[in-house]
N, C-alpha and C positions, 0 to 999 in steps of 0.2 A: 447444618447450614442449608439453606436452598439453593438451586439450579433448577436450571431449565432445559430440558433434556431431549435432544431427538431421539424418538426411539423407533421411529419407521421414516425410510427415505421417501419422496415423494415432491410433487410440485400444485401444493403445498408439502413439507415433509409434517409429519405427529409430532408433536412436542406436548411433554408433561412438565410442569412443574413440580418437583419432585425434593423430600427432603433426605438430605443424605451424611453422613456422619461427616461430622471434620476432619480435616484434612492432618495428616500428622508429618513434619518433615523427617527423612533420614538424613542420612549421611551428605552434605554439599547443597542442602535443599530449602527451602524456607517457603513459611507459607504465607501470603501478600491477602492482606484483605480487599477485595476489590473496588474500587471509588468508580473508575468509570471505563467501558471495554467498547471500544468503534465495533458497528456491523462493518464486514471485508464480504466483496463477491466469493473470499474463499468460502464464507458461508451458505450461499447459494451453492454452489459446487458440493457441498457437504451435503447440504438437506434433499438435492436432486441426486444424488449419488455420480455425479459428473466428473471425479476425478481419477486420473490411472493407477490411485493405492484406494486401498478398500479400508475403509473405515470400522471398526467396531462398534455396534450400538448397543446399548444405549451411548451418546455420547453429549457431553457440556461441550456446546459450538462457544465460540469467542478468543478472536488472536489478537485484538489491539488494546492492551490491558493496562492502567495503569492505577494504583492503589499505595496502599503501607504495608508494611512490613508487619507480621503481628508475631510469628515462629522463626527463628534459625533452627538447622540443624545442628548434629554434631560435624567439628571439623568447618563452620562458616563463620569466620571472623570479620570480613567487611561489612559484616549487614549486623543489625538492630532491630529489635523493635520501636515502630515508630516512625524509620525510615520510610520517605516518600519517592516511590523509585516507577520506570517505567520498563515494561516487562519485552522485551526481545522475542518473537512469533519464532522466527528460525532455531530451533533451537539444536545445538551445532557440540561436538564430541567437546573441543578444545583440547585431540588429543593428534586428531589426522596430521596429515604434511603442510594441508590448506589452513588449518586452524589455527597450525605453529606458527603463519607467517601472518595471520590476522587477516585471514580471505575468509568467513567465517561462512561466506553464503555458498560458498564451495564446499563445505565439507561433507566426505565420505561417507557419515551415520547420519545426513542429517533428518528431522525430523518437523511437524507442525503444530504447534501450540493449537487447542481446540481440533485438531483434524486427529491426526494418532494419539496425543492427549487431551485430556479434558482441558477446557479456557476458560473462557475470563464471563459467562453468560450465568454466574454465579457469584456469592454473597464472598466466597475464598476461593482461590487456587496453590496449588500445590506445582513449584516450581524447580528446577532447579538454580541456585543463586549466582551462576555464571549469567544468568539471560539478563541480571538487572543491570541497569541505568538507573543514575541518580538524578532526582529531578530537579532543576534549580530552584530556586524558591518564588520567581516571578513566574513560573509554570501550571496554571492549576492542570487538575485530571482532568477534563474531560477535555484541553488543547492537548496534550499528552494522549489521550486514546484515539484522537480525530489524526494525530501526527506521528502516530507509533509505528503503524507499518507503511501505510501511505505516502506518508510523508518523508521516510525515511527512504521507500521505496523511491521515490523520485530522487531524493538526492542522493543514493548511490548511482542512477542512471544518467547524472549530468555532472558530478566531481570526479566520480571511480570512474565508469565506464565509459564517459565522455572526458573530455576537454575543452569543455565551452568557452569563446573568450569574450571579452568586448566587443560589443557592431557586430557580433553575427548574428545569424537569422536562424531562428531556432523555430518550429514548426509543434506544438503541441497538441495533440489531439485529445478532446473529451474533456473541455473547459471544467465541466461539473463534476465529473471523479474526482475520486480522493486525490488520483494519484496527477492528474490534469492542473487540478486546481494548485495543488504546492508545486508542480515543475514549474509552472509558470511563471510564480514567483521565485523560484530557486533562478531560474533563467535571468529575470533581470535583475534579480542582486547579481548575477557577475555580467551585468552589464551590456547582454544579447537584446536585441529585438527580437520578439515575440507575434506569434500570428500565431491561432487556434481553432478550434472549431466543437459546435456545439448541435446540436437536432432541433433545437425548441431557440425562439428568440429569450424567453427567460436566461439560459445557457451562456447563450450569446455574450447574454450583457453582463453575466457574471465574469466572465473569461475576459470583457476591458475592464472591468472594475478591477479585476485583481492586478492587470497590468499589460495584458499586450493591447498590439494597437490595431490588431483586425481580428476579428472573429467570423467566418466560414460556417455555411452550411452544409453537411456533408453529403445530404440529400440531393443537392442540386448536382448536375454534374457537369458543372464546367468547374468545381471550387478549386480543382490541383490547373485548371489555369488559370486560376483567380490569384494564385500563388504565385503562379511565374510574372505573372500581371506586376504584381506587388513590389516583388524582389528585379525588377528591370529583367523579365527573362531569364533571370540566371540563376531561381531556384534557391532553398532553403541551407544551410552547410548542416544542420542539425536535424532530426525528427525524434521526437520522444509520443510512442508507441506505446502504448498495452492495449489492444482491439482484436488483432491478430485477424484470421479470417480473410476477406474480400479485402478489407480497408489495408493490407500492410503493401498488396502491388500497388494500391492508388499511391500509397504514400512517396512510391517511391518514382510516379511521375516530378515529386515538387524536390527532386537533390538535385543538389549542385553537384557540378563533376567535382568530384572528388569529397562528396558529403556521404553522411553517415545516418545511418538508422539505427535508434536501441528502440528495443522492443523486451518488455517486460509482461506480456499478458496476451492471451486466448480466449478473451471475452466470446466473438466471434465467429470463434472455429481454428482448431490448430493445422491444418493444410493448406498451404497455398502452393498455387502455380504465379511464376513470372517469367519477364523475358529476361533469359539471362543476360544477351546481347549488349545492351544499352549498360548494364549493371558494370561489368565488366571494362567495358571501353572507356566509361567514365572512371573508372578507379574509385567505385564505390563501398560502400561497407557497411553489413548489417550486424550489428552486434548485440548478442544476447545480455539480460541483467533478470539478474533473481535475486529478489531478499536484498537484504543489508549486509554489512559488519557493523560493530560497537563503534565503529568509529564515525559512521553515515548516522546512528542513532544520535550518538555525542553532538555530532556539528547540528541536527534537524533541530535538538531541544535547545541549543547554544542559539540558533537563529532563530528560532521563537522567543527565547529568554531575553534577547537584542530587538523585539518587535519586525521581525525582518520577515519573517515565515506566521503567518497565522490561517489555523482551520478554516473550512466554512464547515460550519456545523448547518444543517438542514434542521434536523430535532433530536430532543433528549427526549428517550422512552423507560420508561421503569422497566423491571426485570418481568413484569407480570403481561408486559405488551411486547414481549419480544418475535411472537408468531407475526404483529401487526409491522411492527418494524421490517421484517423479512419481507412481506408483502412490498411494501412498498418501495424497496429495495429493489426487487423482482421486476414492481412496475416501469422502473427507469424513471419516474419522477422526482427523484432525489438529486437535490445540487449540495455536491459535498460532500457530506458524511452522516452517516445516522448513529448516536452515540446510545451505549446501556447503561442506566445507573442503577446497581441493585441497590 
């Protein structure tokens, strides 16, 4: 089969296109042909060597995978070949305390699809058959790779980790991420007002198209009192974060006493300083979200499948443009998602 292989970190990192035997499942394992695998900034963190586990190279980058099924192992009786399934990035023991209870993002051994194993930036992958989801049949693959982790990612940050309700004000940042673009949309299917923010007027206008009803520069700095502007002074009850860095104290000018920050990402920078004063007196709260469970997968393809949740795809690159894709990724001109189709 082919892949595409970083075989030196860097910025840009070396990649070969490289042919390598197929893939053979054992024991619980099945191997998915691949249809179509979303680039993730975990990729950039992989090809710069930016992340706190150290990677082994040569490594096949790609977490947002979704394809057919072509091999079962022995001992895997839910899967087929043929089967059209989307492939779970987290990939979790299903044996911890966390795992027993279906907290799958919490689990004890877990692990990253393309980062400690090979992905999806190849023709197969080689999985274990706990990671899949089954795709409905109004789903094609490459909403499924733009919605796998991203999208999933958001909507564990606003059903699991949040409590979003009706007429609240939910604060999104980074209209054109993956993970910006589907909270937005997760937001107002249950029925929040939505206010976001983008660098570029492009951005902008993508982030009311999809559904809020202001969109913020984050360059300027008055926008966190643009916010209070907005909401009569009295601030945001939600924020949905992954920037990390400088931007998560801004964020936390636009809460309402008694709102909430989730924060899902270190785009940015993972240190901050705040005052803790203001934090406190208001009875605020920052609360962490990583990954999904099966169940944040279920509902993200369940809301796509109902027209409720849909990608922005930016472009489809074949597997032979994958260094090109990474560039421009890199660049920050992407609204959306950049999708691979070997």
């Amino acid at each position: 089969m082919r892949a595409v292989q970083l075989v030196a970190h860097g910025t840009p990192g070396r990649f070969e296109m490289r042919e390598l035997p197929d893939p053979r499942p054992g024991e619980g394992e099945v191997v998915v042909q691949v249809m179509a695998c979303g680039l993730n900034h975990l990729d950039l963190w992989l090809e710069e060597n930016g992340l706190p586990i150290q990677p082994s190279l040569p490594r096949t980058a790609g977490c947002e995978i979704a394809g057919r099924v072509t091999q079962v192992g022995p001992g895997v009786t839910a899967w087929r070949p043929g089967d059209r399934v989307a492939v779970q990035s987290n990939i979790f023991c299903d044996q911890c305390e966390f795992c027993q209870q279906g907290e799958e993002s919490l689990c004890l051994r877990s692990e990253l699809l393309g980062i400690q194993r090979d992905g999806g930036f190849a023709e197969k992958v080689l999985v274990p058959a706990r990671l899949l989801v089954a795709l409905p049949p109004t789903v094609d693959f490459p909403t499924s790779a733009a919605l796998t982790l991203a999208g999933s990612t958001a909507m564990h940050m606003l059903t699991h980790r949040a409590t979003v309700k009706a007429g609240e004000w939910v604060l999104v940042m980074g209209a054109a991420s993956g993970v910006g673009s589907a909270a937005i949309q997760i937001a107002r299917g249950l029925g929040a007002r939505v206010i976001t923010t983008g660098t570029t007027e492009a951005k902008r206008k993508l982030g009311l198209q999809l559904g809020a009803e202001y969109a913020l520069d984050p360059a300027d700095a008055r926008w966190t009192s643009e916010v209070r502007k907005i909401t009569n002074k009295r601030g945001v009850d939600w924020v949905m974060e992954h920037v990390g860095g400088d931007v998560l104290p801004k964020v936390m000018e636009c809460l309402a006493r008694g709102g909430a920050i989730v924060t899902c990402g270190a785009t940015a920078g993972r240190q901050i300083t705040f005052d803790i004063w203001p934090f406190f007196v208001k009875q605020q709260r920052l609360i962490g979200s990583y990954g999904r469970n099966r169940a944040d997968m279920r509902a993200t393809l369940d809301w796509a499948a109902a027209g409720k949740l849909k990608p922005v795809i930016h472009a489809i690159y074949p597997l032979e443009r994958v260094p090109e894709a990474f560039a421009a990724l890199r660049q920050r001109q992407v609204l959306g998602k950049i999708v691979i189709q070997p």
